[in-house]
Phi, psi and omega in degrees: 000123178270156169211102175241157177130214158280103143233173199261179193290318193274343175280339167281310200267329173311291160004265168285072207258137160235096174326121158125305182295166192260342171166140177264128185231153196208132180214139188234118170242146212241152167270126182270167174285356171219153176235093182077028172080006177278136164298133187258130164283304185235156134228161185243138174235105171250124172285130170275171147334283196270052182284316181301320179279309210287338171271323172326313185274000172280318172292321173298341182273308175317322216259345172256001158264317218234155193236072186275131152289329264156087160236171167224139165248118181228163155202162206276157155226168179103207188247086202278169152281158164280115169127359165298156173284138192262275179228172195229156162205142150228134198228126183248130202227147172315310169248175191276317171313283205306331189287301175310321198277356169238357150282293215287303158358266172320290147295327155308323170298290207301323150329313199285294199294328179084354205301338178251145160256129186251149207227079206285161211234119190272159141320129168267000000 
């Protein structure tokens, strides 16, 4: 499941129910308040054309490496704060390793892959 746009932490695991599995494993990352010792006033998450396929195809990869039942990808869009949630993966799998090991997965890729740009806006 792909998601984009504003949602809360609690509102991504509401979401995201998996019968069955043995664990939902998770990572919610935040804008944080400093980058390279500069204070961030915002970041702006601007989407492209292809922001919808690039995560899409991070999930086709998840799900033909790691034996998940169930993920979710998200990522914020708009003009964020500091301490909003930017983005998420949640993978929910029969053992735990495979679940961590395909949540690490899964944000890395959305790092590497780029699909939103993100632009953070410093304090002067």
């Amino acid at each position: 499941m792909i998601v984009l746009g504003r949602y809360s932490m609690e509102k991504l695991i509401e979401m995201f129910r998996c019968e069955g599995c043995g664990s939902i494993v998770s990572y919610f990352g935040f804008v944080r308040s400093q980058v390279g010792g500069k204070k961030v006033k915002v970041m702006m998450c601007e989407t492209g054309d292809n922001t919808r396929n690039l995560l899409e195809k991070i999930e086709i990869d998840i799900r033909k490496l790691y034996p998940v039942k169930d993920v979710l990808l998200y990522h914020s869009t708009g003009r964020l704060k500091v301490g909003d949630l930017v983005a998420a993966v949640l993978v929910c799998t029969v053992h735990r390793k495979e679940g961590f090991d395909a949540c690490r997965y899964g944000i890395d890729e959305i790092k590497k892959r780029e699909p939103v740009k993100r632009i953070d806006v410093y304090e002067e």
